[in-house]
DRENDO-1510 file (C-alpha; in Angstrom, 1 decimal, always signed):
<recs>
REC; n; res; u; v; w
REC; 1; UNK; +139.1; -13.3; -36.0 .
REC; 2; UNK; +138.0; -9.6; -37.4 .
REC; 3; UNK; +135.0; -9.2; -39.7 .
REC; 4; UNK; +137.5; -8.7; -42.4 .
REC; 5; UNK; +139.5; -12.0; -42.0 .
REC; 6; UNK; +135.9; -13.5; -42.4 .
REC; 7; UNK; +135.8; -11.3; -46.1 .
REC; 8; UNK; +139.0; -12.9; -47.1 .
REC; 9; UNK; +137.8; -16.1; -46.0 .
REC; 10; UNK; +134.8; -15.9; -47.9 .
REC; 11; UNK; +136.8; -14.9; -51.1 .
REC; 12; UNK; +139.2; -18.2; -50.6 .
REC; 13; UNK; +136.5; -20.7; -50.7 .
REC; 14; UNK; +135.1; -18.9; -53.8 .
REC; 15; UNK; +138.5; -19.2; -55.2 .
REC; 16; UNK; +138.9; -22.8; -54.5 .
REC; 17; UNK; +135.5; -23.3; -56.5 .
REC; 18; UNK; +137.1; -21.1; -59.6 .
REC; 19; UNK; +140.0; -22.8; -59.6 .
REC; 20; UNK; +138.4; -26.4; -59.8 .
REC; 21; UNK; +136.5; -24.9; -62.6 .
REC; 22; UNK; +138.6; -23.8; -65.7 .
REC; 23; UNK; +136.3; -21.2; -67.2 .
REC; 24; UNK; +138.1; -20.3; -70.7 .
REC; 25; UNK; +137.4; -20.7; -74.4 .
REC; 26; UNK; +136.2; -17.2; -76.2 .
REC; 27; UNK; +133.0; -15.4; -75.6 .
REC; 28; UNK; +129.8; -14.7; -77.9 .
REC; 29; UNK; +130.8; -11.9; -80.4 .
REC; 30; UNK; +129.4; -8.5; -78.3 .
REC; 31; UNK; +126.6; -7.1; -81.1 .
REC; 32; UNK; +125.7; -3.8; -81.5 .
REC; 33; UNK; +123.4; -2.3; -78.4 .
REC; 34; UNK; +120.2; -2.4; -79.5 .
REC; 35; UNK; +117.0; -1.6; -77.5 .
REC; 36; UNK; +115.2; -4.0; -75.5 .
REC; 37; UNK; +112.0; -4.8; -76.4 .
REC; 38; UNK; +109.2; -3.8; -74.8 .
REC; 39; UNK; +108.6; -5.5; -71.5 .
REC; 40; UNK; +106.1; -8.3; -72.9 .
REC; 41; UNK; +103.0; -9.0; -70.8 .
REC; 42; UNK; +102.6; -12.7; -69.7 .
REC; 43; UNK; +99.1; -14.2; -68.9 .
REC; 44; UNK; +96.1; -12.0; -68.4 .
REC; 45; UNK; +96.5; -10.4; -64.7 .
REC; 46; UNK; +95.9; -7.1; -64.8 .
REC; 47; UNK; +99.1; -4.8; -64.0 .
REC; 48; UNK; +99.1; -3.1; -60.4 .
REC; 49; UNK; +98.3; +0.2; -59.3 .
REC; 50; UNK; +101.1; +2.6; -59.5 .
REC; 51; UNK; +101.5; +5.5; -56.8 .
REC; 52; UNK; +103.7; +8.3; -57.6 .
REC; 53; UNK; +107.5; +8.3; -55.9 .
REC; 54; UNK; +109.5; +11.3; -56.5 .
REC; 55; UNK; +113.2; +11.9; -56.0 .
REC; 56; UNK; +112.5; +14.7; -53.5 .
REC; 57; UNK; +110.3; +13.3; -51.2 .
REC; 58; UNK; +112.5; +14.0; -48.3 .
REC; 59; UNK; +113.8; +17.5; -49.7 .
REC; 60; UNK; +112.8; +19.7; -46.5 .
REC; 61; UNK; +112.1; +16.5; -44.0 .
REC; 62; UNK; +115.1; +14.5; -44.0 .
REC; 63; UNK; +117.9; +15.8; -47.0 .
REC; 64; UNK; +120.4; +14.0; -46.2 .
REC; 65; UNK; +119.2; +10.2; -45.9 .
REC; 66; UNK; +121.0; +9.2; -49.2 .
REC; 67; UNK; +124.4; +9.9; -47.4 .
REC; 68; UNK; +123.1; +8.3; -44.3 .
REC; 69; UNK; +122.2; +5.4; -45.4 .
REC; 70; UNK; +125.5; +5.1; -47.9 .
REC; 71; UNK; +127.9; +5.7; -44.8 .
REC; 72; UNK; +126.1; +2.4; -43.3 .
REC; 73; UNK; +126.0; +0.5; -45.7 .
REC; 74; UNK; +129.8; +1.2; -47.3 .
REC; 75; UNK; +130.8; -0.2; -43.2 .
REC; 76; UNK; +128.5; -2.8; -43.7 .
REC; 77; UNK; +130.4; -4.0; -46.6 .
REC; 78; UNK; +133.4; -3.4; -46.5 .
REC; 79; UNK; +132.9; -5.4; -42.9 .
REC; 80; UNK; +130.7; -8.3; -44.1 .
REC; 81; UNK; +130.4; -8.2; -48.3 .
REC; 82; UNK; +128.0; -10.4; -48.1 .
REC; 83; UNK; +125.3; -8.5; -46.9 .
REC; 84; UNK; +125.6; -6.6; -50.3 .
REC; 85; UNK; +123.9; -8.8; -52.4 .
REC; 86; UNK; +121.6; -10.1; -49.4 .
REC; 87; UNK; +120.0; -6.7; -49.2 .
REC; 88; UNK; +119.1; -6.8; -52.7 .
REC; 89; UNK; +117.3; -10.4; -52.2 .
REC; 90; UNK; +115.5; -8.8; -49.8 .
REC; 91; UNK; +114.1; -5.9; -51.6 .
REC; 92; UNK; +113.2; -8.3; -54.3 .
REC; 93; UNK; +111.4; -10.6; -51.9 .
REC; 94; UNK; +109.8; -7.5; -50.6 .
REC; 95; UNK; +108.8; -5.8; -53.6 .
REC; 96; UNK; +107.4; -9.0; -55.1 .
REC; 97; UNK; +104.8; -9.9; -52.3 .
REC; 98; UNK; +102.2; -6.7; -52.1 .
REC; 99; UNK; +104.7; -4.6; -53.4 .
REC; 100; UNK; +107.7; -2.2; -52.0 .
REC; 101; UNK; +106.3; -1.6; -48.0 .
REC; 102; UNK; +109.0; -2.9; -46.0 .
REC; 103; UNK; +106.2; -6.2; -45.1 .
REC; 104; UNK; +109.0; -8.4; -45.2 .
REC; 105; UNK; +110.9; -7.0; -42.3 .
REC; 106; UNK; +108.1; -7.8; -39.9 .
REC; 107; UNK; +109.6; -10.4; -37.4 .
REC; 108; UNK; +107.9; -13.5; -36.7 .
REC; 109; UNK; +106.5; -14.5; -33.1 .
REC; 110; UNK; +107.7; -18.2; -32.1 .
REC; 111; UNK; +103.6; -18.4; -30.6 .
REC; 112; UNK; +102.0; -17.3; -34.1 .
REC; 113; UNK; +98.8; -19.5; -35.4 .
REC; 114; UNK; +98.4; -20.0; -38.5 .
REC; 115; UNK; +96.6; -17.5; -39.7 .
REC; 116; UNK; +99.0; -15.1; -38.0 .
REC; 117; UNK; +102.0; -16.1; -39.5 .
REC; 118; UNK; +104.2; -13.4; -41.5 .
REC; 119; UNK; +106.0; -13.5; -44.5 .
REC; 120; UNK; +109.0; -14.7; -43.2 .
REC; 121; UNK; +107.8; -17.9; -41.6 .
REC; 122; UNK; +107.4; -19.1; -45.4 .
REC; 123; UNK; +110.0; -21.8; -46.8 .
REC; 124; UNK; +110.8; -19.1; -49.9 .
REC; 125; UNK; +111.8; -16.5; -47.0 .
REC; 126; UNK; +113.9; -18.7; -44.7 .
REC; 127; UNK; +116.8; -18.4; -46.0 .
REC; 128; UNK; +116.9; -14.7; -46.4 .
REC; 129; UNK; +120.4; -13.9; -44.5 .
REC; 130; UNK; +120.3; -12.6; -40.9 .
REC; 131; UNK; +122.8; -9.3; -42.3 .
REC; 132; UNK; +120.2; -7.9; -45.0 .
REC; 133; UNK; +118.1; -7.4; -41.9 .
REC; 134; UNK; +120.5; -5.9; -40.1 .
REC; 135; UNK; +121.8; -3.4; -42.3 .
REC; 136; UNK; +118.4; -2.0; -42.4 .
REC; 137; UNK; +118.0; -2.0; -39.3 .
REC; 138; UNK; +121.3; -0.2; -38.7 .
REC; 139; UNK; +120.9; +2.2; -41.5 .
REC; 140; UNK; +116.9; +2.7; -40.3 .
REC; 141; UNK; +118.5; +3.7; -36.3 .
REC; 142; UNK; +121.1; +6.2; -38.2 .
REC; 143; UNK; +118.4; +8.3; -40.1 .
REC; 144; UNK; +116.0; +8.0; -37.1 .
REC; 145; UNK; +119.3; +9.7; -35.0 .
REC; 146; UNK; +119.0; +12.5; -37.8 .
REC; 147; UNK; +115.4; +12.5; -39.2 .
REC; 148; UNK; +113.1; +10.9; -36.5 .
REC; 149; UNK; +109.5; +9.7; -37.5 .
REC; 150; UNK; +110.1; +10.8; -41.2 .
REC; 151; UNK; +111.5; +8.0; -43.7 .
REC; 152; UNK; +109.8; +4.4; -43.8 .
REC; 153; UNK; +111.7; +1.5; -43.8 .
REC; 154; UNK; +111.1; +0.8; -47.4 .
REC; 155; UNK; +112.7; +3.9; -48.5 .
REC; 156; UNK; +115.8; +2.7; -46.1 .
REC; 157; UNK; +115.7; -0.6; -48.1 .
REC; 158; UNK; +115.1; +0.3; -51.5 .
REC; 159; UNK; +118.5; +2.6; -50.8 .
REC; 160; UNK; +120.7; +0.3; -49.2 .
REC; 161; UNK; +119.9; -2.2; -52.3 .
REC; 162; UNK; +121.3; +0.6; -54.2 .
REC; 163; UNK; +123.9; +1.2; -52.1 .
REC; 164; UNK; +125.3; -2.1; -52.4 .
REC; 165; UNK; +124.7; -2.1; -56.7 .
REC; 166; UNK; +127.0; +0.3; -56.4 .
REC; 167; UNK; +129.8; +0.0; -54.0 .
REC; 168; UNK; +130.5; -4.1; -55.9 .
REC; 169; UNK; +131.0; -1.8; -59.1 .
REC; 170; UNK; +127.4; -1.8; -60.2 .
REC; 171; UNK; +126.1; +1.5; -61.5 .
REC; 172; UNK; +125.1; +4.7; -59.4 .
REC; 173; UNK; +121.3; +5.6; -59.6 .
REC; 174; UNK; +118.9; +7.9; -58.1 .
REC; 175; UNK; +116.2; +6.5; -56.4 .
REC; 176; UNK; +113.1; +7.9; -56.0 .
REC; 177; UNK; +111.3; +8.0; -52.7 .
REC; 178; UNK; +107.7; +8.1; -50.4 .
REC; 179; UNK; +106.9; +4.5; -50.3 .
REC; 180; UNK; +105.2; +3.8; -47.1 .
REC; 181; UNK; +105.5; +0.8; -44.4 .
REC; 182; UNK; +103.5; -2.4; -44.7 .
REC; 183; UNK; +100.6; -2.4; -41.3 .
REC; 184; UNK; +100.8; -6.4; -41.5 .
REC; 185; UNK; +102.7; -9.5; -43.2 .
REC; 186; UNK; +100.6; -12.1; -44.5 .
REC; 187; UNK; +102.6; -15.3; -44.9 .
REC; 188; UNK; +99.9; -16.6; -47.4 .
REC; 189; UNK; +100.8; -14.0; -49.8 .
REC; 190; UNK; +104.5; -15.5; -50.6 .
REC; 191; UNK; +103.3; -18.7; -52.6 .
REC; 192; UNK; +103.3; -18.1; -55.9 .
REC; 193; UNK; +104.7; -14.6; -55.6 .
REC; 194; UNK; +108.3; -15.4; -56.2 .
REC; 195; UNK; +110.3; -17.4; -58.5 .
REC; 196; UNK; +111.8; -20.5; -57.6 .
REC; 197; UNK; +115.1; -21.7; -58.5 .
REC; 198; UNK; +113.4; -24.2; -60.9 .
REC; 199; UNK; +111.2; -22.1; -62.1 .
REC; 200; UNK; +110.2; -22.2; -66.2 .
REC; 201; UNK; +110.5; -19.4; -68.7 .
REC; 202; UNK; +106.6; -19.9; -68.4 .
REC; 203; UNK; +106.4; -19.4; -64.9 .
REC; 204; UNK; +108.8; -16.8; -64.8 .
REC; 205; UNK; +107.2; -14.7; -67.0 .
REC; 206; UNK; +103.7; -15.3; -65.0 .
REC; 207; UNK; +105.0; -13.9; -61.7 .
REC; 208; UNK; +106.9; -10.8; -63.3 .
REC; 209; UNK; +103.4; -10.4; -65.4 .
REC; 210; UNK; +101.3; -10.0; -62.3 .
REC; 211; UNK; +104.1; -7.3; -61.0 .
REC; 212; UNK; +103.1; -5.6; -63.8 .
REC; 213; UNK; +106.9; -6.5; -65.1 .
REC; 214; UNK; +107.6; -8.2; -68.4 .
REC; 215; UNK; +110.3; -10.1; -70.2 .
REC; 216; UNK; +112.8; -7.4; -70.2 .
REC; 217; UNK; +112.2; -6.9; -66.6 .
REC; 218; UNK; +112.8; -10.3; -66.0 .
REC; 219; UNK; +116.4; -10.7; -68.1 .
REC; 220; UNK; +117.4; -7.5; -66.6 .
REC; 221; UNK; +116.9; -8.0; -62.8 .
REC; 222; UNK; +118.2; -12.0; -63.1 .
REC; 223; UNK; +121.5; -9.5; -63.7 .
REC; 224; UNK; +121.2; -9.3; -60.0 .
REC; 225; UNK; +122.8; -13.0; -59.7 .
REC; 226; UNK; +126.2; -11.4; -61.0 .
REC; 227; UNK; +126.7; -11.8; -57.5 .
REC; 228; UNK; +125.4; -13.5; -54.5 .
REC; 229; UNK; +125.4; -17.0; -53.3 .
REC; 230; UNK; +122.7; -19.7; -53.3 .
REC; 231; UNK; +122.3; -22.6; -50.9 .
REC; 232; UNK; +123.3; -25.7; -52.2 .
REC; 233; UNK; +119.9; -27.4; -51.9 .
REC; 234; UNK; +118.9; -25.2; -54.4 .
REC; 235; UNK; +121.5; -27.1; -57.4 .
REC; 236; UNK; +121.2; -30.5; -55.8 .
REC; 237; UNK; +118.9; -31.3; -58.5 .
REC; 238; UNK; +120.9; -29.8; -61.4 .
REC; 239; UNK; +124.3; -32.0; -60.1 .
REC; 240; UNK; +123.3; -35.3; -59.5 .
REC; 241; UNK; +119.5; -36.5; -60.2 .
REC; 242; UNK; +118.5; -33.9; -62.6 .
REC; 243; UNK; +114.3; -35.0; -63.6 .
REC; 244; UNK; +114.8; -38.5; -62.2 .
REC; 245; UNK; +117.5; -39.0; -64.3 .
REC; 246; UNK; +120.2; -39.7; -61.3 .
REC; 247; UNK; +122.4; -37.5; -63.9 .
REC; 248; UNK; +123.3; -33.7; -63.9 .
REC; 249; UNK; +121.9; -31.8; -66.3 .
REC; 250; UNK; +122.9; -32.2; -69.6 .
REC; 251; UNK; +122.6; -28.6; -70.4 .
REC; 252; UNK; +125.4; -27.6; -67.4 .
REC; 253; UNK; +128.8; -27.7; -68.2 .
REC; 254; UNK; +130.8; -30.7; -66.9 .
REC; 255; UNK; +133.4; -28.7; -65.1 .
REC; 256; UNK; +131.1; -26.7; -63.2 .
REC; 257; UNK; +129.1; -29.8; -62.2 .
REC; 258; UNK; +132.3; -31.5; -61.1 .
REC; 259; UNK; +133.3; -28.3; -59.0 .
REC; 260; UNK; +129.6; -27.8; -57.4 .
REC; 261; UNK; +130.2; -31.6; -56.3 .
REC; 262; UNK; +132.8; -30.7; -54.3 .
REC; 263; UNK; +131.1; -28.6; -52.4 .
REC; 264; UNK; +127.6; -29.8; -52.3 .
REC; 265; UNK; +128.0; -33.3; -51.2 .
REC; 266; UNK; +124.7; -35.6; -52.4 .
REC; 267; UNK; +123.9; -35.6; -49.0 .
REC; 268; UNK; +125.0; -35.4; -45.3 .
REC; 269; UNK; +126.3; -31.7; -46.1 .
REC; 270; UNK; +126.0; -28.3; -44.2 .
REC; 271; UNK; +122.6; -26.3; -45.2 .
REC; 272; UNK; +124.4; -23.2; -44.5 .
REC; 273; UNK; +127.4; -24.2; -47.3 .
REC; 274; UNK; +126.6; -21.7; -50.4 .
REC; 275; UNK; +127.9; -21.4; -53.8 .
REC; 276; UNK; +128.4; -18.4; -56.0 .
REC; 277; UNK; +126.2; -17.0; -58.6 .
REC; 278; UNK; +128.5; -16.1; -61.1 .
REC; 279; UNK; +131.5; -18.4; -61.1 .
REC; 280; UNK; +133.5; -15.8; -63.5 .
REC; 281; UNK; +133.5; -12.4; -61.1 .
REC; 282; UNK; +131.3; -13.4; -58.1 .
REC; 283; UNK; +132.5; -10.1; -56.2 .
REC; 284; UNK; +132.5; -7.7; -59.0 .
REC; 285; UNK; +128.8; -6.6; -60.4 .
REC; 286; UNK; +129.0; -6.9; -63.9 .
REC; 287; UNK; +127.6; -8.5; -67.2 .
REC; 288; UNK; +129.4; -11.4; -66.8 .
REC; 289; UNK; +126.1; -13.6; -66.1 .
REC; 290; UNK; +125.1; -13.5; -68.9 .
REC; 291; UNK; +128.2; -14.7; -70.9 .
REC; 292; UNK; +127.9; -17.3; -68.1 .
REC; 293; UNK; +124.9; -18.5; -69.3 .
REC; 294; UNK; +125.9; -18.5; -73.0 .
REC; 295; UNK; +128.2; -21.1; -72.0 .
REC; 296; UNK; +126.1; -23.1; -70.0 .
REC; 297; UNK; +127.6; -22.2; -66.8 .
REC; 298; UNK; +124.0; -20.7; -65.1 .
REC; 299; UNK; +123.7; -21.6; -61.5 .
REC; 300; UNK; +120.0; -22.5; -61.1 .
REC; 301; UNK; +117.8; -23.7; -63.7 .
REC; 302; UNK; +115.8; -20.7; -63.7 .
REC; 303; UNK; +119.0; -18.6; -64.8 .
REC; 304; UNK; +120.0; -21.3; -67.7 .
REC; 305; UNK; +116.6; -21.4; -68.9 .
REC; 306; UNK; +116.9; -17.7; -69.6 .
REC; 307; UNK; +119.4; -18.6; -72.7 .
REC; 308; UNK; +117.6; -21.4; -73.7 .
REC; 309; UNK; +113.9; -20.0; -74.1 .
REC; 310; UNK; +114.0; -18.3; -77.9 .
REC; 311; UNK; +112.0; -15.3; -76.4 .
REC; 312; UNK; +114.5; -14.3; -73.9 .
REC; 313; UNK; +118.0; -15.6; -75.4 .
REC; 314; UNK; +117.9; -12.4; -77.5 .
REC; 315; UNK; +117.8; -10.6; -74.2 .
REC; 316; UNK; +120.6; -12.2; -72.9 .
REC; 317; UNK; +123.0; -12.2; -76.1 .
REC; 318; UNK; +122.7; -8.6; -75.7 .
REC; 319; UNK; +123.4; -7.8; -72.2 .
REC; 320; UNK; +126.4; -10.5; -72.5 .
REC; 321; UNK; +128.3; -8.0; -75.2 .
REC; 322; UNK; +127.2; -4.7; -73.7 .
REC; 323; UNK; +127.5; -3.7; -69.7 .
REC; 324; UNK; +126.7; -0.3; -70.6 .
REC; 325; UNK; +123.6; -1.7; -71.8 .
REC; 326; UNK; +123.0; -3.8; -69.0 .
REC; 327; UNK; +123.3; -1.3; -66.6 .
REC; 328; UNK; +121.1; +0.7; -68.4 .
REC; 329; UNK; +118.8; -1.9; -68.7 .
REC; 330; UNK; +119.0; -2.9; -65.0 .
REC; 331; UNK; +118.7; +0.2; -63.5 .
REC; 332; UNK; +115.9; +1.1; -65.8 .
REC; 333; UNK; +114.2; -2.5; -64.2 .
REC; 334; UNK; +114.8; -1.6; -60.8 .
REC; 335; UNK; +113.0; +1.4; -60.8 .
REC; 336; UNK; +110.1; +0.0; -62.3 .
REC; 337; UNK; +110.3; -2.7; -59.5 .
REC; 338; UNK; +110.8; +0.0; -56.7 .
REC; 339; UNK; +107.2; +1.1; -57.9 .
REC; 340; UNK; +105.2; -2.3; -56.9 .
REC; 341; UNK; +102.2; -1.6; -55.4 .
REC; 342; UNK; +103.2; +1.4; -53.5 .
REC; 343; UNK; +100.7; +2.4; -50.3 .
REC; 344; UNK; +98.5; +4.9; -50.6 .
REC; 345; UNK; +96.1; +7.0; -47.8 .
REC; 346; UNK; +95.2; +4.5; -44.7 .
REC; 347; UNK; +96.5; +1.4; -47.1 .
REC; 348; UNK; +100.1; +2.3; -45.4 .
REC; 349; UNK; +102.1; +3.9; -42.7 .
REC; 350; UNK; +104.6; +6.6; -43.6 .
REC; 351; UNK; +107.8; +7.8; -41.2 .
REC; 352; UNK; +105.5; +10.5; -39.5 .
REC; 353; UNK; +102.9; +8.8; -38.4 .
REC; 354; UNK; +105.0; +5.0; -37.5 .
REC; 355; UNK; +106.6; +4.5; -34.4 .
REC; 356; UNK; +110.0; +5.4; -35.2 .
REC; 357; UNK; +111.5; +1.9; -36.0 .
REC; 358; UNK; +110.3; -0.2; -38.9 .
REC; 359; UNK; +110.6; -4.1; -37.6 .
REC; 360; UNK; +111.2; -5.9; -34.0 .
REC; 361; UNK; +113.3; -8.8; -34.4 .
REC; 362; UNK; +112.4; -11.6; -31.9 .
REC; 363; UNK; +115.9; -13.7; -32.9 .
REC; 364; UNK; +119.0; -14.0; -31.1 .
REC; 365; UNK; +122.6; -11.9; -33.1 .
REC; 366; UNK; +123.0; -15.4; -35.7 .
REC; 367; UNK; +126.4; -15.6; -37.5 .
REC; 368; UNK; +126.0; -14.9; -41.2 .
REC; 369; UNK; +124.9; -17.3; -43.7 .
REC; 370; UNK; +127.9; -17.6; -45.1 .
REC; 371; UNK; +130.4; -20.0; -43.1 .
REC; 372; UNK; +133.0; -18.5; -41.6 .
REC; 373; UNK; +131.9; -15.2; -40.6 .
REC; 374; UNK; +131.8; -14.1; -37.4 .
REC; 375; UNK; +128.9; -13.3; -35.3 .
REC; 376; UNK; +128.5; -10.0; -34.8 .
REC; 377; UNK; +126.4; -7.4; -32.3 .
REC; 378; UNK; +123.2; -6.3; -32.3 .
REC; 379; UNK; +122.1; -3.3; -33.0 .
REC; 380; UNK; +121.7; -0.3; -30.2 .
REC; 381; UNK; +118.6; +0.6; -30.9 .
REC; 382; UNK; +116.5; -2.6; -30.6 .
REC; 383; UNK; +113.1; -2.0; -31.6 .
REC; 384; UNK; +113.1; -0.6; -35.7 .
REC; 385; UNK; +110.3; -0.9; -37.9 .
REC; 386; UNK; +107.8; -1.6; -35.6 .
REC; 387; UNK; +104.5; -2.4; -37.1 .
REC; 388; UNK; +101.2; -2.6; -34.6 .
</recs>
């Protein structure tokens, strides 16, 4: 079947889950849009070194890459939706370990030691889905056909993650540009880099501290899970032995426990079956999350504890009555994020002087992590992002 009787497919087994769960009743009164307060520094690490990004970077070397990288990634979604919010995972994983330098596309080898293994031979990165890859990848050969040896790879991502904001109704925002390409991928970075989907407020706020992010940052950019899917391994937990309890979690709402169940068995169940994010308007990028979590319908128990900690419920109330304000608020977020650690001098590898791909993928085409969809082709150009 086309790649767009898999998108219809996908949509149906969300709709199944909706229907089991009856999500009604009226939502927290919207207040008045107030400003956010100032992103609140966590722990004691001191924030990274910013380099300077401008919007022009690739005024006279390479105009056009916005448009190029839109046109692939409007196909991309339109063909497989879900590599929308899968590129957006992955600019988030990438950002977060050593900042925005494309580190996380660097392939595995199946002979690497120990010592040589790259970030995505670590358990937090295994589950990143095969399609985020490959809409860099595809989007990277494009602006190679019209810009060669010019844009990094972690321009190309950080543009297709805006891309995708946008085209699932998100807002449009420019981004600015000159990161440079990761030499090397250190899987002993990850740990402790990234949040987990049990993570505490605590903990939370420690990892976005040592990005140089703060509270703000962090209620903003969990606005990402308006859509997107999760494993179910990751809500096992939550749905039937939440702390040793062999209970859910009290704090999750009957109906979406009941419905999870249904499709995340105890055990004996598919590792590749996911679940939606946001079980209002999983498609649709919106502010709907955070309503979600008012009414205790967050997916992982790092989103609900966002609503129950009294330093970022305030957050969350107001982004729940105000999408302007949270896509102010997000965008705001996501530029700050786009500014991790960016390279600078011999620290990175720009378009000019790279080879003129970004990664080499040592793994056979995969279907997509979502079931259903259909395996689909390489791309043409088979070596991109190469790092030495």
């Amino acid at each position: 079947m086309g790649s767009s009787g898999a998108g219809i497919r996908l949509r149906r087994r969300v709709s199944l889950l909706l229907l089991l769960l009856v999500v009604g009743g009226t939502t927290a009164r919207a207040r008045e849009a107030q400003p956010l307060p100032e992103a609140a520094a966590a722990g004691t690490r001191r924030a990274p070194e910013r380099h300077g990004l401008s919007l022009d970077f690739y005024a006279k070397t390479c105009p056009a890459v916005d448009q190029i990288v839109a046109n692939v990634t409007a196909a991309r979604y339109r063909d497989f939706p879900a590599a929308g919010p899968a590129v957006l995972r992955l600019f988030h994983h990438d950002c977060f370990v050593e900042g925005c330098d494309a580190s996380i596309l660097i392939a595995p080898t199946p002979t690497a030691s120990a010592s040589s293994k790259v970030e995505r031979d670590m358990e937090e990165n295994k589950n990143l889905a095969q399609e985020a890859f490959d809409t860099v990848e595809l989007a990277k050969a494009a602006v190679e056909s019209r810009c060669p040896r010019v844009v990094s790879c972690a321009d190309v991502l950080a543009l297709a993650a805006r891309d995708y904001v946008q085209q699932a109704g998100g807002p449009f925002y420019s981004v600015k540009k000159g990161r440079k390409d990761s030499k090397v991928s250190l899987a002993g970075k990850v740990r402790g880099s990234l949040p987990r989907a049990n993570s505490t407020v605590d903990e939370l706020l420690r990892v976005f501290a040592g990005k140089g992010l703060g509270a703000a940052d962090l209620v903003a950019l969990s606005g990402a899970h308006t859509v997107g899917f999760a494993h179910c391994v990751h809500v096992l937990g939550r749905i039937y032995d939440f702390r040793g309890t062999r209970r859910p979690d009290p704090l999750m709402d009957a109906r979406l426990v009941k419905a999870l169940r249904m499709s995340c068995p105890s055990s004996g169940g598919s590792a590749r079956v996911v679940v939606p994010f946001d079980v209002s308007t999983p498609f649709q990028f919106d502010h709907a999350y955070y309503a979600n979590l008012q009414a205790r319908l967050g997916l992982l128990g790092s989103d609900q504890a966002l609503f129950l900690d009294p330093r970022t419920r305030p957050l969350v109330q107001e982004l729940a009555g105000n999408r302007t304000r949270f896509f102010q608020a997000f965008v705001a977020s996501m530029d700050r994020m786009g500014a991790i650690r960016i390279k600078k001098g011999k620290k990175g590898r720009s378009g000019k002087s790279a080879t003129s791909t970004c990664f080499r993928s040592d793994r056979s085409p995969s279907s997509t992590a979502v079931p259903g969809f259909p395996l689909h082709p390489r791309p043409s150009l088979e070596r991109l992002c190469l790092h030495p």
